[in-house]
C-alpha angles and dihedrals in degrees: 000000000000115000112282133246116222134355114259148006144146078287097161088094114052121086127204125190108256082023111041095192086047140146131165106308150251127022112021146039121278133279121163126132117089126229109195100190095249084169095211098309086126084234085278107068101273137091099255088198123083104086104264118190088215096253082208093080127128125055086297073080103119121181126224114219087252108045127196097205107180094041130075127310086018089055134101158006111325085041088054092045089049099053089035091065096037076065097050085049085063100045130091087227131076097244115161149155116259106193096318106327124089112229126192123231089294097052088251113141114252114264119187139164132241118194114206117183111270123250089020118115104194090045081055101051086036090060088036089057088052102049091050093047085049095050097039092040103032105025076247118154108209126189112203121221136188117208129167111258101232096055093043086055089052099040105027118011096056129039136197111288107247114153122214139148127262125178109251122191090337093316140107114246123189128196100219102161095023104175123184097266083059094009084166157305108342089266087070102085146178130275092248118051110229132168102203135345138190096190094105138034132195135245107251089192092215087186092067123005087204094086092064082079089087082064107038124008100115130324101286095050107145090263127050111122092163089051096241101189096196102227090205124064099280097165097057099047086041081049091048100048090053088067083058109131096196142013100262089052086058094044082058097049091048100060087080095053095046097047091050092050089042087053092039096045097212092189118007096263109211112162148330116220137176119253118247128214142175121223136188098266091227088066126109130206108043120127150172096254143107094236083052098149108021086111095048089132083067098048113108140169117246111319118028107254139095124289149085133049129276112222130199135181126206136180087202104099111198125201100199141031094190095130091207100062106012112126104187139091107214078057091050089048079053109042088042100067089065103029132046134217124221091277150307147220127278122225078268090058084244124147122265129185122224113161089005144004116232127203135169140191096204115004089253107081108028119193115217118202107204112206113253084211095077126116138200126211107256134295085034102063131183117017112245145197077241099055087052101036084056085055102062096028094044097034124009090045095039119111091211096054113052093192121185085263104047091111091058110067099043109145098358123140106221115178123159107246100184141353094287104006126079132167131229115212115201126216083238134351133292132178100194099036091137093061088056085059089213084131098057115120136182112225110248138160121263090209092049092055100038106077088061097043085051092052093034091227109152102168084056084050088047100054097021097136097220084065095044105050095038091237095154100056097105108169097344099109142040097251134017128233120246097166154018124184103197105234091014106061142250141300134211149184134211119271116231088189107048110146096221093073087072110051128091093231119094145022110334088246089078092069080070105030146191098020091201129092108210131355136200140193114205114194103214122184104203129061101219095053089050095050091042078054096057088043097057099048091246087118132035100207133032137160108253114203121237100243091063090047092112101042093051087042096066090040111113089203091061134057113204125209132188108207116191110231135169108238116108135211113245145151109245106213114202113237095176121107089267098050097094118064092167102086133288129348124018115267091189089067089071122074099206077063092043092053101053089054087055088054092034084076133058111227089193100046074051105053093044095043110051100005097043090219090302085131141042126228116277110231108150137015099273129065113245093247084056109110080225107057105128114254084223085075105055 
C-alpha cells in the first residue's frame, strides 16, 4: 500500500488495488478523490439540477461517445425508461415498465437491495438519494441496508476463487488464476447474495492510469468482484498504452479507454469529493494536497520539539497487521506508522525515497538502491537487496502464497545485483512504473519467512505473531508498536532509531522525527463519538462529514482541511449470478440497463444535498485535478 495522506477519514469504503481497502501509503490515514469546485454547472454547462425529465427520450435518444449520464439531457425519467427498454429488448426475459413501475416476468414490481456502510451518515443519505432516484425514475423499489464493511468484504464483496470459462464477446475466456477479488465467470459468486452496494470505491490511480488495468482490461483482471465483462477491446487499447514513451503519449492512448468505460458504466460512476477532515488546530503539517501526510515524521503540535502524542480516530476497523497479506486500509493506516514502505510522493508529486531510491534509462530495467542505514529487529540485522529480492521471487511470485502484492510482480525479472542494489526488469517498458506502486515493497526478513517458503505453509505465514504484531521492524518506521487491541485500535511509542532521521533527503524536521512521543488509532464506531473526540482535544484528527462542513469550519477548536483524493463514489452493481434478486436473468449485465440507472440519478441534486457541494460529477475514470483527465470531457 503506498504511504498514506491524512489521518483520518470515513476510510471503510474506499478500495486499492493490492489493498483493496487502500489508500497512499505509510504513515498516515488516507486521502485520495478530487473536487474541483464545478459550483452547479453539471460539468457541461448546465445545471444539471432541476429535475429535467431528459426531452431526448424516445428512440429519437441518441449517445455521444462521451456521455454525461446523470446530468440534462442525460437526466430522468423518460431517458431512464428509454435505455431501460432498450435493455429489455436485449434480454431473454419479458421485463418491462407498467405505468411507471418496472415489473419483473410475474408482473410482480422490481425489488431490489442496496447495501451503504454502517454507522456512516453520509453513506446512508447517499444510499437514501439513490433509492428514491431509482423509484421515482425506474418504478424500482430499493431497500436500503447498512452492513460493516468489513463483514460485507468478507461475506459479500469476494467469493471463493474457482476458476472456470465463459464465453466473452464471442470469445472464450478462461480464469486461470482466479483470485477472491475475480474468483470467476460471472456465474462464480460470493457467499452472501447482494444486488448494489456504495460501501467501497475504487482507486482511480490518477499518477499513472495503467494501473486501472487491475480493474478493466479484459474480464478476468486481477480485480472484478461485480463480474464487468468489457464489451470493447480493453485489452488492446490497455496493451497499447503501455507502449506509451511519455506521458502525453499515454494521456493520448488513454482517451479510447475512458470514453468506453464512460459509455459502458462499469460501475455507476456518482461523485468524487474531497475528504474532509478536522484537525487540532495546534497541529503542523496538514495540508490541502494529495501527498497530505507523506511528511508526517515532521508534524508537531505547537512548538517543534518533541513531545506529546498524535491521536487519531477511525471508523475502519481492521482484523490483521501481517504486512504481507493485510487488505485493508484502516490495517495499512496501522501497520504504516511503524513500518515503512520503499518510498512516497512529495506535495510536488515527486518521488521520494523512503527504504530505496529507483532510477531507469529506459522504463524497462529499474535499479533500486536500497539504504545501508536499515535495521532489523534482532536477531535479523542489517536490511538487505536479498531480504527484498526473496520477497518478490519466494512470495509475491509463488503460486502457494497469494500475498497483497502477488499482482504486482507478474512477469517481472527481479536478481540481486550488490549487497544492497538489485534490478527489475519489466515485460515491457514503463516510464512511470513507480506511480503504478507496483514497486512498492515492505521490508521483511528473509530468515523469518523462509521456513515457511521452504514448507509451503500460508495459513503459518499468515498468523505467524512476529508479522502480526509487527515485532521485526527495528528502526524501519517512525514509532514502534506496543499494542494492539484487536476491534479498538493500536498504540505506539516514539522510535529513537528511526532511520529517517539520518538521511539528506526532506524537511529539515526529519533529522529529529517523529516529534511525538507516542501515537494512537482508536477505532470508534459511532460518528458522533469520533467527532465529540476532535472537539475535546482527546484526539488530533477526525473525518468530518460533509453535512457538518460549515459548522466545523467556523470552530475555532478545529482546523478543516479538504484534501483532494482519487476514490470515487459509485454504486457497485452486482453482475454475478447472485446479483439479481428480482427475478430471472441479470439485468446488470446489460449496459443499455447500466446506463439508465446512471440517468435515473442526479449527480448534482446529489452532490448539494448530501454532500453540500463538497464534490464534483463523475463522469469519467480520473478525477478532474488528474493530469489525465480526457479534454473530451471539459
Amino acid at each position: 500500500m503506498p504511504r498514506q495522506n491524512i489521518e483520518d477519514r470515513d476510510d471503510s469504503r474506499h478500495i486499492g488495488r493490492r489493498q483493496w481497502l487502500s489508500a497512499l501509503g505509510m504513515a498516515g490515514a488516507v486521502t485520495l478523490a478530487g473536487c474541483s469546485g464545478n459550483g452547479g454547472d453539471g460539468g457541461d454547462g448546465s445545471d444539471g439540477s432541476d429535475g429535467s425529465d431528459g426531452s431526448d427520450g424516445g428512440e429519437s435518444l441518441e449517445l455521444s461517445d462521451f456521455p454525461k449520464f446523470g446530468v440534462d439531457p442525460l437526466y430522468g425519467r423518460d431517458v431512464a425508461h428509454t435505455l431501460a427498454e432498450r435493455a429489455f429488448e436485449q434480454s431473454e426475459y419479458d421485463y418491462s415498465f407498467d405505468g411507471d413501475t418496472m415489473v419483473n416476468p410475474d408482473g410482480d414490481q422490481v425489488q431490489l437491495d442496496i447495501y451503504h456502510s454502517a454507522g456512516q451518515e453520509t453513506s446512508q443519505l447517499t444510499a437514501d438519494f439513490i433509492a428514491q432516484e431509482l423509484g421515482q425514475n425506474l418504478g424500482i423499489d430499493v431497500t436500503v441496508e447498512a452492513i460493516d464493511g468489513t463483514r460485507f468484504n468478507n461475506e459479500y464483496w469476494t467469493g471463493e476463487p474457482q476458476g472456470g470459462t465463459d464465453t466473452v464477446n464471442g470469445e472464450e475466456v478462461t480464469w486461470e488464476n482466479p483470485t477472491p477479488q475475480n474468483p470467476g465467470p460471472q456465474s462464480v459468486t460470493s457467499n452472501e447474495a447482494w444486488d448494489m452496494s456504495i460501501v467501497f470505491g475504487l482507486n482511480t490511480y490518477p499518477l499513472n492510469p495503467l494501473t486501472n488495468s487491475v480493474f478493466f482490461d479484459g474480464a478476468n483482471p486481477f480485480y472484478n468482484p461485480v463480474g464487468y465483462y468489457p464489451q470493447f477491446n480493453a485489452q488492446e487499447l490497455f496493451d497499447e498504452a503501455r507502449q506509451a514513451t511519455s506521458v502525453e503519449e499515454l494521456r493520448e492512448a488513454f482517451v479510447e479507454i475512458f470514453e468506453n468505460l464512460a459509455y459502458e458504466q462499469p460501475y455507476i460512476t456518482l461523485l468524487f469529493s474531497d475528504d474532509i477532515v478536522g484537525y487540532n488546530p495546534e497541529l503542523e503539517g496538514p495540508i490541502e494536497n494529495f501527498s497530505n501526510g507523506w511528511d508526517l515524521p515532521a508534524w508537531y503540535e505547537g512548538e517543534p520539539n518533541i513531545s506529546g502524542s498524535y491521536d487519531t480516530v477511525t471508523s475502519a476497523r481492521f482484523t490483521t497487521l501481517n504486512p504481507l497479506f493485510n487488505t485493508e486500509n484502516g490495517a495499512g493506516n496501522a501497520i504504516g506508522r511503524a513500518l515503512d514502505q520503499g518510498y512516497t510522493f512529495d506535495e510536488n508529486q515527486d518521488y521520494f525515497p523512503l527504504l530505496y531510491d529507483m532510477s531507469t534509462e529506459d522504463g524497462e530495467v529499474w535499479t533500486f538502491d536500497v539504504r545501508e542505514n536499515l535495521q532489523f529487529s534482532e536477531p535479523y540485522g542489517q536490511v538487505t537487496a536479498e531480504d527484498f529480492v526473496y520477497l518478490v521471487q519466494e512470495l509475491h511470485q509463488a503460486d502457494w502464497a497469494p500475498t497483497a502484492a502477488s499482482s504486482s510482480w507478474d512477469g517481472v525479472t527481479v536478481e540481486q545485483t550488490g549487497e544492497f542494489q538489485f534490478e527489475a526488469t519489466l515485460e515491457s517498458s514503463n516510464i512511470l512504473w513507480p506511480k503504478t506502486y507496483d514497486p512498492l515493497l515492505y521490508p521483511i526478513p528473509k530468515d523469518l519467512v523462509q521456513p515457511y517458503v521452504e514448507e509451503e505453509d500460508v495459513e503459518g505465514l499468515q498468523q505467524d505473531e512476529e508479522l502480526l504484531e509487527l515485532q521485526f521492524t527495528g528502526n524501519l518506521g517512525a514509532y514502534e508498536l506496543t499494542e494492539w487491541n484487536r476491534g479498538s485500535g493500536t498504540e505506539y511509542v516514539r522510535n529513537d532509531e528511526y532511520y529517517l532521521r539520518d538521511i539528506d533527503e526532506g524537511p529539515d524536521l526529519f533529522s529529529e522525527g517523529p516529534l511525538f512521543e507516542e501515537a494512537s488509532i482508536s477505532v470508534v464506531q459511532e460518528q458522533a463519538s469520533r467527532l465529540g473526540a476532535l472537539e475535546t482535544g482527546e484526539a488530533d484528527s477526525a473525518a468530518i462529514p460533509p453535512e457538518q462542513y460549515e459548522s466545523y469550519n467556523q470552530d475555532d477548536n478545529v482546523t478543516v482541511r479538504q484534501v483532494p483524493t482519487p476514490y470515487n463514489t459509485i454504486i457497485s452493481v452486482n453482475q454475478r449470478a447472485n446479483g439479481w434478486n428480482a427475478g430471472p436473468g441479470n439485468l446488470f449485465q446489460l449496459v443499455p440497463f447500466r446506463q439508465a440507472m446512471a440517468s435515473a440519478i442526479s449527480k448534482q441534486d446529489l452532490i448539494q444535498g448530501v454532500y453540500r457541494g463538497l464534490a464534483s460529477p463523475h463522469f469519467t475514470w480520473q478525477p478532474r485535478w488528474s493530469e489525465f483527465y480526457p479534454e473530451t470531457d471539459e
